[in-house]
C-alpha positions in Angstrom: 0.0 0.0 0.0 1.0 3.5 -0.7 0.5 6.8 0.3 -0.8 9.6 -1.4 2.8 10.5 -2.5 4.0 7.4 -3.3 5.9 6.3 -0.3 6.3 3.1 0.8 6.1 2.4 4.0 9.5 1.3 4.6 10.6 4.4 3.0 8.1 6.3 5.4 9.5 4.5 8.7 12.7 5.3 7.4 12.2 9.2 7.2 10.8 8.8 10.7 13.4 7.0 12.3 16.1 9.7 10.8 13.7 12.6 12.1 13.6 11.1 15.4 17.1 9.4 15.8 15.9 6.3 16.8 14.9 2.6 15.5 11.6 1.7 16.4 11.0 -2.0 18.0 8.7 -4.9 16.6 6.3 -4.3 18.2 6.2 -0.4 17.1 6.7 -1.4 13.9 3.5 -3.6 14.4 1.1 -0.6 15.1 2.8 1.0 12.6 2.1 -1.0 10.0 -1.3 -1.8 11.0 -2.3 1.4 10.7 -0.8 2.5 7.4 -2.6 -0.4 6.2 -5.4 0.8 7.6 -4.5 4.3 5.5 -4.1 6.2 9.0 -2.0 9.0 9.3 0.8 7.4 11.3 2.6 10.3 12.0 0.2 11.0 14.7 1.6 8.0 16.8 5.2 7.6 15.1 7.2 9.3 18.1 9.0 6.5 19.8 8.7 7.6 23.2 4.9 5.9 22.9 5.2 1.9 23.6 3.5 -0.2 21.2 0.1 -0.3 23.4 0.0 3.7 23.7 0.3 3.4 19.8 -2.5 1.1 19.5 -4.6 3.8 21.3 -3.7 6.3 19.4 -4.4 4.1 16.2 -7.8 3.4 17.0 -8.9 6.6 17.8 -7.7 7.7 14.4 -9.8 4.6 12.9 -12.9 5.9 15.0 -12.2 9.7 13.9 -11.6 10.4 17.4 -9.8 13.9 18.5 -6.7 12.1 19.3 -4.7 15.0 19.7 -6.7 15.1 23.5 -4.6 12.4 24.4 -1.9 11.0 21.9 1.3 12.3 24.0 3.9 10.3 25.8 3.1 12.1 29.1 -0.2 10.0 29.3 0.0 6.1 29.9 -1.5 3.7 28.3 -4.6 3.5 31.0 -4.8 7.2 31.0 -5.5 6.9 27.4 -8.1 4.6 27.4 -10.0 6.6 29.4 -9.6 9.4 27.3 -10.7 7.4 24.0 -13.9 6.0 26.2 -14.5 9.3 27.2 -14.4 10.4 23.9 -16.1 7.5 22.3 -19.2 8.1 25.0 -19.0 11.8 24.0 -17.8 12.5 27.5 -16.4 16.3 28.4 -13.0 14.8 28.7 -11.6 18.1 30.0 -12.6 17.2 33.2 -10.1 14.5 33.7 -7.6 14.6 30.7 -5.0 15.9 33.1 -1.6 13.2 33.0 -1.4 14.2 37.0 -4.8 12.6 37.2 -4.6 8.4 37.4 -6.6 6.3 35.0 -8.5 4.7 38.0 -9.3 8.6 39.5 -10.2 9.3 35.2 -12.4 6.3 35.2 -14.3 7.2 38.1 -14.9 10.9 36.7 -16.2 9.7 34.0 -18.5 7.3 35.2 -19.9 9.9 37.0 -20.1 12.5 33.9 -21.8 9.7 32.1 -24.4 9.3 34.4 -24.8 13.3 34.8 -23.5 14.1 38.1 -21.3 16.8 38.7 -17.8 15.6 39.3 -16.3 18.9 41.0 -15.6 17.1 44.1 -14.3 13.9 42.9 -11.9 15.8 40.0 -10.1 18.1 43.0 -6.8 17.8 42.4 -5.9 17.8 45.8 -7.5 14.5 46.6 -6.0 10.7 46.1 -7.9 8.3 43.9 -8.9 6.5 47.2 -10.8 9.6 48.4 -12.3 10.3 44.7 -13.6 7.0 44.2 -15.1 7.2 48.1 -16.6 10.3 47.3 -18.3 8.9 43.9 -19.3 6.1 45.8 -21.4 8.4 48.1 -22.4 10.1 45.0 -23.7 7.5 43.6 -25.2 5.7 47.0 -23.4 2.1 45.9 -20.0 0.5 45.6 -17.7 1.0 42.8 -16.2 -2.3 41.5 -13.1 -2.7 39.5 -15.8 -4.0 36.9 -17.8 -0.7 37.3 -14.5 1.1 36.6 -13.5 -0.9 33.4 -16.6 -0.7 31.5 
C-alpha cells in the first residue's frame, strides 16, 4: 500500500526514524504498520517515546475519527489513554479529567460519573487521592464501585 505521495512504507518509517534518531521496536513497527494499512495517518503516533500499546490507542482513535490529539502524548500512559478514548467514544467532556497528573483509575471514576450526569467537581479536586475520589463517587452515587464498574 501506498500513500498519497507514493511512499512506501518502509521508505516512510525510514524518514521517521532519521527525524527522530531512533529505530523503532517490533512491536512499534506492528502498530505502525497496521495502521498504514489501515491508510491512518501514522505520524500521529510515530514518536518512539509511545510503547506499542499507547500506539495502539492512538491508532484506534484515528480509525474511529476520534480527537486524538486530546490524548496521543507520551506524558499519558496507556490506562490514561483509554480513558480518554472511552471518554471520547461516549461523548464525554473529557476536560474534566484529561490531566496526566490525574490516574486512569481517578479518570475512570470521573467519568462514570459525567456519564451518568453528576457533577464531578468534588471527585476531579486535584488535591485528593484516587482512594478519596472514588469514596466520594461512591457516596455520589449511593453504591459501591467495583473494578468492573470502573473498566466498563
Amino acid at each position: 500500500m501506498k500513500l498519497i505521495n507514493n511512499m512506501t512504507f518502509e521508505n516512510l518509517i525510514k524518514s521517521y526514524e532519521e527525524m527522530h534518531d531512533c529505530k523503532y521496536d517490533n512491536l512499534q513497527l506492528k502498530e505502525l504498520r497496521y495502521g498504514f494499512k489501515q491508510g491512518l495517518d501514522i505520524s500521529v503516533f510515530s514518536n518512539p517515546k509511545f510503547a506499542f500499546n499507547q500506539m495502539d490507542e492512538i491508532r484506534q482513535g484515528l480509525a474511529e475519527n476520534l480527537n486524538v490529539s486530546i490524548y496521543a502524548k507520551p506524558t499519558f500512559d496507556v490506562g490514561q489513554m483509554r480513558e480518554i478514548k472511552k471518554g471520547l467514544e461516549r461523548n464525554i467532556d473529557v476536560s474534566k479529567y484529561a490531566n496526566m497528573y490525574v490516574d486512569s483509575r481517578k479518570m475512570a471514576l470521573i467519568r462514570i460519573l459525567l456519564e451518568k450526569g453528576y457533577d464531578v467537581s468534588t471527585v476531579a479536586e486535584p488535591t485528593i487521592n484516587t482512594w478519596e475520589a472514588q469514596r466520594r463517587a461512591e457516596k455520589i452515587l449511593s453504591k459501591r464501585i467495583t473494578t468492573n464498574d470502573l473498566w466498563k
